[in-house]
N, CA, C and O atoms as a GROMACS GRO file, in nm:
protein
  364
    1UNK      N    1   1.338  -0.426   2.505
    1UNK     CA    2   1.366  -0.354   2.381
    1UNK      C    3   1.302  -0.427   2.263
    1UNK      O    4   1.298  -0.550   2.272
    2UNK      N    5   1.241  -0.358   2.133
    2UNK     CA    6   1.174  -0.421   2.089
    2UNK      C    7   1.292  -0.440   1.954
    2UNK      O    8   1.378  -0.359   1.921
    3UNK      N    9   1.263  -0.572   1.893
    3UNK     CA   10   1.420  -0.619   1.810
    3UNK      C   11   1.389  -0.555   1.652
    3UNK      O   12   1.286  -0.584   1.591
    4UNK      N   13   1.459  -0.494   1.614
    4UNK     CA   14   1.427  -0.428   1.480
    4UNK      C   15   1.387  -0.491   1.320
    4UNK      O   16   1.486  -0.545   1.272
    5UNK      N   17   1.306  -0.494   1.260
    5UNK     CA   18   1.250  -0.548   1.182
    5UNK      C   19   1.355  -0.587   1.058
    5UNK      O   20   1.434  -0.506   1.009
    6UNK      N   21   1.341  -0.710   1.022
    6UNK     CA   22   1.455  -0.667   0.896
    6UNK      C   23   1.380  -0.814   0.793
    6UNK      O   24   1.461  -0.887   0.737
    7UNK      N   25   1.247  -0.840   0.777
    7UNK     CA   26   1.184  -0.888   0.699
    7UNK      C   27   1.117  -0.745   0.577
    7UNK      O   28   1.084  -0.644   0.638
    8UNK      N   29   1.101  -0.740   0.434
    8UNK     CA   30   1.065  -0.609   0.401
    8UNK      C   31   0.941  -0.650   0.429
    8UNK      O   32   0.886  -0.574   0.509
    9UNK      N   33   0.877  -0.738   0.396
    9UNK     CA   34   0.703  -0.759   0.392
    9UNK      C   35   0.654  -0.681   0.533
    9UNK      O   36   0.556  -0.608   0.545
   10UNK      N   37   0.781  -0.731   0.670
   10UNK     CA   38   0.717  -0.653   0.762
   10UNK      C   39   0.738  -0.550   0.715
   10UNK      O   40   0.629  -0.494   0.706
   11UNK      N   41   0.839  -0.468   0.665
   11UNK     CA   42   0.877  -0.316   0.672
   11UNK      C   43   0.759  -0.291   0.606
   11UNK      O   44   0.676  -0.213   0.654
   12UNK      N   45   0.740  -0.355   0.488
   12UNK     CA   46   0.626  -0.250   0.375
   12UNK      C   47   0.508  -0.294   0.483
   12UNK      O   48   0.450  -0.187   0.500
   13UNK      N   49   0.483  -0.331   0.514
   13UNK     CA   50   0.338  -0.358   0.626
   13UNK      C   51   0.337  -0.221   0.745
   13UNK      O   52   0.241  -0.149   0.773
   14UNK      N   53   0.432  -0.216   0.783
   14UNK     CA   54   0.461  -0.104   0.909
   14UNK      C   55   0.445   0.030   0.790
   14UNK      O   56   0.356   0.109   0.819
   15UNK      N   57   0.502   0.053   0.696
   15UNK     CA   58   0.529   0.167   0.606
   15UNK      C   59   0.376   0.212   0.554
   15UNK      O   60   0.322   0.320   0.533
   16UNK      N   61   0.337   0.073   0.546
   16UNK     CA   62   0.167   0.122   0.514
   16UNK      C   63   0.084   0.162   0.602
   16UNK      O   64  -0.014   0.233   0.579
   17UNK      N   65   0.134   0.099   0.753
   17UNK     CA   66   0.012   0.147   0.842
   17UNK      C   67   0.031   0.267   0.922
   17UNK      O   68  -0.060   0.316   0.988
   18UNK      N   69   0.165   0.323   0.915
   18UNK     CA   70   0.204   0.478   0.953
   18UNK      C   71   0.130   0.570   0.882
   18UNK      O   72   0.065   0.669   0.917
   19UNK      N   73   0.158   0.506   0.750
   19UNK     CA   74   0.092   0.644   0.619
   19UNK      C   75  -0.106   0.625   0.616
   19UNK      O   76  -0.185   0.715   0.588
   20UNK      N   77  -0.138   0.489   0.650
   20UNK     CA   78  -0.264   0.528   0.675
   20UNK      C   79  -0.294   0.565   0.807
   20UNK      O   80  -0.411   0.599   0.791
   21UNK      N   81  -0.275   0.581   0.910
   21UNK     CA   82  -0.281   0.637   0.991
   21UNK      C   83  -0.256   0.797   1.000
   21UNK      O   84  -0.322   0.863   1.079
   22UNK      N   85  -0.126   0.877   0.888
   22UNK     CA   86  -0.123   0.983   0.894
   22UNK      C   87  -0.249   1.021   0.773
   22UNK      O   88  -0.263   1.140   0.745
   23UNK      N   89  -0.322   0.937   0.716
   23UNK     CA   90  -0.375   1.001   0.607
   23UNK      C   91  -0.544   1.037   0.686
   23UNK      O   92  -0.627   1.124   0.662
   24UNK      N   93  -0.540   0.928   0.782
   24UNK     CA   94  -0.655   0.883   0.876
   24UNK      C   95  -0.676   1.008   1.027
   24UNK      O   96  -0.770   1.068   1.077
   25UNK      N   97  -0.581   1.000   1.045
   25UNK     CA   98  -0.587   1.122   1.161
   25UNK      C   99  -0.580   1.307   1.105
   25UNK      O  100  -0.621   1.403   1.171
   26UNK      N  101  -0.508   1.312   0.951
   26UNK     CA  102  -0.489   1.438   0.880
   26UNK      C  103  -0.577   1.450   0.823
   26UNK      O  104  -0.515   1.523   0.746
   27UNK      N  105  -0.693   1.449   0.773
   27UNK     CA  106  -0.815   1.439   0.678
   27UNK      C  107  -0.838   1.551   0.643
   27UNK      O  108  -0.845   1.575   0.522
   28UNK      N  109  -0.853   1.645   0.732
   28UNK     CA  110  -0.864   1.756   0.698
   28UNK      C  111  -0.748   1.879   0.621
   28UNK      O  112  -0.773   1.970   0.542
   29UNK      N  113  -0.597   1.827   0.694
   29UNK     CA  114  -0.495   1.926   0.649
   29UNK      C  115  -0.478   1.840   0.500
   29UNK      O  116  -0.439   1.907   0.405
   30UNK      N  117  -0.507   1.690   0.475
   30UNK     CA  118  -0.479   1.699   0.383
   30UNK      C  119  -0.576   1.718   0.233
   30UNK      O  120  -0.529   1.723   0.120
   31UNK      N  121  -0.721   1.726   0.270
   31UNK     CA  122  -0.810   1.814   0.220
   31UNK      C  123  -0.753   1.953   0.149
   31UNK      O  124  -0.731   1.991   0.034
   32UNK      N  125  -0.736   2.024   0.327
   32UNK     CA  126  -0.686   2.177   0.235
   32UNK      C  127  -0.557   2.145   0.202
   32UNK      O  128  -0.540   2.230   0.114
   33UNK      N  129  -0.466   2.090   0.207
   33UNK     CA  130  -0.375   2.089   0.105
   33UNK      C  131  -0.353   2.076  -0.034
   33UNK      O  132  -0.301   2.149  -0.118
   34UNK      N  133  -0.417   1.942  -0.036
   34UNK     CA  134  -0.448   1.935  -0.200
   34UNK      C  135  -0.546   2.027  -0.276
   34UNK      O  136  -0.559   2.013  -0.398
   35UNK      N  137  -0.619   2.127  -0.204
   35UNK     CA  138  -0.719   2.178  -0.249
   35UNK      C  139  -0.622   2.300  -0.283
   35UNK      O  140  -0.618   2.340  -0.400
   36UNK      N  141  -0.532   2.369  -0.169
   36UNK     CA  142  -0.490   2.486  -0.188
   36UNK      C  143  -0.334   2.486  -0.232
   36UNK      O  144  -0.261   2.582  -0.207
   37UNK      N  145  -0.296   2.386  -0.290
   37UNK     CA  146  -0.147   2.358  -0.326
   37UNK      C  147  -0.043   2.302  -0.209
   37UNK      O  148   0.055   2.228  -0.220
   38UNK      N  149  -0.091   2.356  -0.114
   38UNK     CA  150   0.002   2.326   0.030
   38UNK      C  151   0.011   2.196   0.106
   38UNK      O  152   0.028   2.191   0.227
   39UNK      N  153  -0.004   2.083   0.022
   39UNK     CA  154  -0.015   1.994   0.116
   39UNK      C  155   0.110   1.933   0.168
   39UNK      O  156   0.099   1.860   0.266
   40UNK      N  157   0.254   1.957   0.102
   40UNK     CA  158   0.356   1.841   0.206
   40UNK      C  159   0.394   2.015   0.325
   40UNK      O  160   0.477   1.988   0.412
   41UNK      N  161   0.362   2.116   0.330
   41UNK     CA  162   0.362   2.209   0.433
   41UNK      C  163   0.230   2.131   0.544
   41UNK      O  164   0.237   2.088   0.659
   42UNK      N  165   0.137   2.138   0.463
   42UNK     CA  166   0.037   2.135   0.580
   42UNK      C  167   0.031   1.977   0.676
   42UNK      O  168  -0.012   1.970   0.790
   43UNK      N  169   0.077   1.876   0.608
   43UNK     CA  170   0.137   1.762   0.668
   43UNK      C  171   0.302   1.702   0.663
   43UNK      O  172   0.334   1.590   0.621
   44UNK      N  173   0.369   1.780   0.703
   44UNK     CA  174   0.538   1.751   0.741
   44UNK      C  175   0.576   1.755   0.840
   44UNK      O  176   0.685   1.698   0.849
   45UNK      N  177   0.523   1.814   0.966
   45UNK     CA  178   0.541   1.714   1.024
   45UNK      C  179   0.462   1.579   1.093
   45UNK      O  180   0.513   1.524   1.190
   46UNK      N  181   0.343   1.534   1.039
   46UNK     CA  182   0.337   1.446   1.109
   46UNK      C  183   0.409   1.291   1.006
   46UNK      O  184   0.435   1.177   1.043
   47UNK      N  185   0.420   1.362   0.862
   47UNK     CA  186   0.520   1.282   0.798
   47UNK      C  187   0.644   1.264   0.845
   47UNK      O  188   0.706   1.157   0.842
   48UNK      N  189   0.697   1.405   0.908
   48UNK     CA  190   0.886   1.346   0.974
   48UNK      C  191   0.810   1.293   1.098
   48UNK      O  192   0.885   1.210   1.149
   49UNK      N  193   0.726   1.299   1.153
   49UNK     CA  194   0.698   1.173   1.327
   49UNK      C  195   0.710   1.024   1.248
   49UNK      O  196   0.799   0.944   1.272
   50UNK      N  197   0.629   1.009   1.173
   50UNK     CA  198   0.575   0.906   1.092
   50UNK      C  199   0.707   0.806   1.060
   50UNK      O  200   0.719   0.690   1.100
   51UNK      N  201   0.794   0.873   0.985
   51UNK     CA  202   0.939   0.890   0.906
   51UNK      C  203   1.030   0.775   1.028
   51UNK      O  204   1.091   0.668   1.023
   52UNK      N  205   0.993   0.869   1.122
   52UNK     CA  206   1.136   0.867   1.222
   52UNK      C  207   1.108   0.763   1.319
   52UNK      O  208   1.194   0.714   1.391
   53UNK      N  209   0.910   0.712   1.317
   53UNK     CA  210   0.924   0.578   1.402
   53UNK      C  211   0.909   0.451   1.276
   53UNK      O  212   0.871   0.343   1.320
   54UNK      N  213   0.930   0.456   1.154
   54UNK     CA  214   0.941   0.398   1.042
   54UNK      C  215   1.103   0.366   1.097
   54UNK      O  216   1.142   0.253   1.123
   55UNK      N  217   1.158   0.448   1.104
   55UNK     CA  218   1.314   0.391   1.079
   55UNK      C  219   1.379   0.383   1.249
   55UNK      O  220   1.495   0.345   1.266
   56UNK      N  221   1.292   0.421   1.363
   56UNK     CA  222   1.338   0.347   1.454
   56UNK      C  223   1.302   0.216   1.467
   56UNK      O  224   1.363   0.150   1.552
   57UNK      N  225   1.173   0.136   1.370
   57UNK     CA  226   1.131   0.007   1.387
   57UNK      C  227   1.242  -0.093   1.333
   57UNK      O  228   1.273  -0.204   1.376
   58UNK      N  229   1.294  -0.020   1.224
   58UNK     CA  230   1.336  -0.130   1.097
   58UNK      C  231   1.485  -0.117   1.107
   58UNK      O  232   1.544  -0.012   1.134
   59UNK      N  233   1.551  -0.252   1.078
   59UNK     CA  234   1.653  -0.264   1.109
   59UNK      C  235   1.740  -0.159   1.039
   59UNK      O  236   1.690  -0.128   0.930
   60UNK      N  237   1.866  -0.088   1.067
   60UNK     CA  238   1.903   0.031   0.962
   60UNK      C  239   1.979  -0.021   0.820
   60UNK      O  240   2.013   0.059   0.733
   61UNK      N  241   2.002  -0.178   0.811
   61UNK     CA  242   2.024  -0.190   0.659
   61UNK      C  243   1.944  -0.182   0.574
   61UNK      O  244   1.965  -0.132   0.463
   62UNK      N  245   1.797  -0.248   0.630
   62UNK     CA  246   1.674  -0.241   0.533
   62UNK      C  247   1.624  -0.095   0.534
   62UNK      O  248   1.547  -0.057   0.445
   63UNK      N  249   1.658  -0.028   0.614
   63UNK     CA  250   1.563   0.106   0.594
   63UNK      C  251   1.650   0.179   0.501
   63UNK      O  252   1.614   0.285   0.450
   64UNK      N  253   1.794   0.109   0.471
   64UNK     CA  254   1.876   0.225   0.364
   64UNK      C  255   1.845   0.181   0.244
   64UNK      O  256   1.851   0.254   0.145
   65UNK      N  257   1.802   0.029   0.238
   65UNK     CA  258   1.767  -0.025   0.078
   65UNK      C  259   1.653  -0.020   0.034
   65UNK      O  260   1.629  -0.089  -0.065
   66UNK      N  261   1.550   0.059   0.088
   66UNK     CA  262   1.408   0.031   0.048
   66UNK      C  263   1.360   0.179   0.078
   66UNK      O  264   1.413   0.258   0.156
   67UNK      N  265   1.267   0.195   0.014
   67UNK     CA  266   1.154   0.305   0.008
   67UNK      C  267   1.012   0.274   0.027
   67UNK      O  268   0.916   0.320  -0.035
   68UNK      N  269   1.014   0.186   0.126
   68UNK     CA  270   0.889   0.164   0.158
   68UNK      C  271   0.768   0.316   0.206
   68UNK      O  272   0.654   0.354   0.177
   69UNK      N  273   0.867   0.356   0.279
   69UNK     CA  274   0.799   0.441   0.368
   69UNK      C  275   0.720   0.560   0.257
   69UNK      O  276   0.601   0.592   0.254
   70UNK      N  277   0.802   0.595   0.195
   70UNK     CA  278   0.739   0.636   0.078
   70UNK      C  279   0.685   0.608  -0.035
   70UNK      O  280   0.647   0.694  -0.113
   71UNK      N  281   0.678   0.507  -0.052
   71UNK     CA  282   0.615   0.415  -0.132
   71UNK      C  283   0.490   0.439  -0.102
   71UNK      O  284   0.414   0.478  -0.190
   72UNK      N  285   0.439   0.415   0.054
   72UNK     CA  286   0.350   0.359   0.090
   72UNK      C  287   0.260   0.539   0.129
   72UNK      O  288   0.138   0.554   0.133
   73UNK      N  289   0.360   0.645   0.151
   73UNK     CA  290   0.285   0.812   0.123
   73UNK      C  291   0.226   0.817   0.007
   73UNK      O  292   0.106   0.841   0.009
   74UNK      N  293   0.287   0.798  -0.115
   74UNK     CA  294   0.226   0.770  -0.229
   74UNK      C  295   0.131   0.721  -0.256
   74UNK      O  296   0.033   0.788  -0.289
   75UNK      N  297   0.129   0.571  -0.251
   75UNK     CA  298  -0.007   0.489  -0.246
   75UNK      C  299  -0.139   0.550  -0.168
   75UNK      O  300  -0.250   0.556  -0.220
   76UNK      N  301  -0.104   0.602  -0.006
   76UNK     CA  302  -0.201   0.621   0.034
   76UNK      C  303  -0.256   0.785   0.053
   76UNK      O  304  -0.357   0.845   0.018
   77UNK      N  305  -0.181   0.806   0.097
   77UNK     CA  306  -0.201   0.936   0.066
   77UNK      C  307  -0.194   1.073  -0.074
   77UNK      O  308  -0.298   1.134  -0.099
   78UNK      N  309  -0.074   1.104  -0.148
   78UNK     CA  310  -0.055   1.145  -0.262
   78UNK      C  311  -0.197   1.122  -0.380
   78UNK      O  312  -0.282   1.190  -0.437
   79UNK      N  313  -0.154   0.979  -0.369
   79UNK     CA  314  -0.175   0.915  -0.526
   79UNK      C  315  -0.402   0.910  -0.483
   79UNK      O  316  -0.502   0.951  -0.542
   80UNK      N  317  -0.382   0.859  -0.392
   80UNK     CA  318  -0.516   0.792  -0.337
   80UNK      C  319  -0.637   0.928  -0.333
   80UNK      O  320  -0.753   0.947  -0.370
   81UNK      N  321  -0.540   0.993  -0.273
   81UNK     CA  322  -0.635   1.155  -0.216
   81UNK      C  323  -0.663   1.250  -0.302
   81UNK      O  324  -0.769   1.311  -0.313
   82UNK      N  325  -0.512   1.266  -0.395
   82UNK     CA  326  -0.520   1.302  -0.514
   82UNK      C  327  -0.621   1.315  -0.613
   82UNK      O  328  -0.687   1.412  -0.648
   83UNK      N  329  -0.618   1.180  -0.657
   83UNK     CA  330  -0.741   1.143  -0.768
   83UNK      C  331  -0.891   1.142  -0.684
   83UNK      O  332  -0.988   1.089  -0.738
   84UNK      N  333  -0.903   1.204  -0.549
   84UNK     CA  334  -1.050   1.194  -0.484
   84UNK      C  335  -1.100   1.342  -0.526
   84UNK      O  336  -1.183   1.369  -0.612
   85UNK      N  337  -1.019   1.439  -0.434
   85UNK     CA  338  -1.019   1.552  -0.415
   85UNK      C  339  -1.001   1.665  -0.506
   85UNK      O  340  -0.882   1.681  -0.530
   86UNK      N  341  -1.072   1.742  -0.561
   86UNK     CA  342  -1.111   1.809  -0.690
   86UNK      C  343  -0.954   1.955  -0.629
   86UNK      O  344  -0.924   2.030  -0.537
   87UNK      N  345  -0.909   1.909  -0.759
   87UNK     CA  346  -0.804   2.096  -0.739
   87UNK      C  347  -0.762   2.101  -0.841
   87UNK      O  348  -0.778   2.006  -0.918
   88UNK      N  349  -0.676   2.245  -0.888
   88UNK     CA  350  -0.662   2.267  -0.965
   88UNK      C  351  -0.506   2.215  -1.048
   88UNK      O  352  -0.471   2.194  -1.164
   89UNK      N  353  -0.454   2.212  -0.933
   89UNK     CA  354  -0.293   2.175  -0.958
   89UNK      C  355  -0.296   2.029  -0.969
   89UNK      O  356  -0.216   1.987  -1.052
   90UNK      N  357  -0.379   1.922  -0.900
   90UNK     CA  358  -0.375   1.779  -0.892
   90UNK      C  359  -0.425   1.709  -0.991
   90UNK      O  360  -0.379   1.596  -1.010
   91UNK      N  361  -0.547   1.768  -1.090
   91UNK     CA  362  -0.648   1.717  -1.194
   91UNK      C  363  -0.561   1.665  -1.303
   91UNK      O  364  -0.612   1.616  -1.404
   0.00000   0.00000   0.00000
């Protein structure tokens, strides 16, 4: 069994490499998303997969005190893709 994380540096480390990985394997849904308004439809679920092995890693006190996991959607995906990708709603 693997022992649950309860350092945050690991958590925010794991939180970052889920969300680049969903931003890395989604390229395209999240293209047309931001392009056509739809993007937490066109990637939700691989955000709740993402989500749910985020908080089977991490121990469950740290995963109730921190927002890594979203922290780290933000940073990489939202905020990052956002300011790349030309639309009308994001500019």
């Amino acid at each position: 069994m693997i022992q649950a994380i309860t350092s945050p540096e690991l958590a925010n480390r794991l939180a970052r490499a889920i969300a680049s990985d969903i931003a890395l394997y989604n390229e395209e849904k999240i293209v047309r998303g931001i392009q056509e308004d739809t993007l937490f439809e066109e990637i939700a679920e691989p955000i709740a997969q993402g989500k749910k092995l985020y908080q089977t890693r991490v121990a469950p006190a740290l995963y109730e005190r921190s927002n890594f996991f979203e922290r780290a959607l933000v940073d990489l995906i939202f905020k990052a893709k956002g300011d790349e990708i030309p639309s009308a709603i994001w500019s």
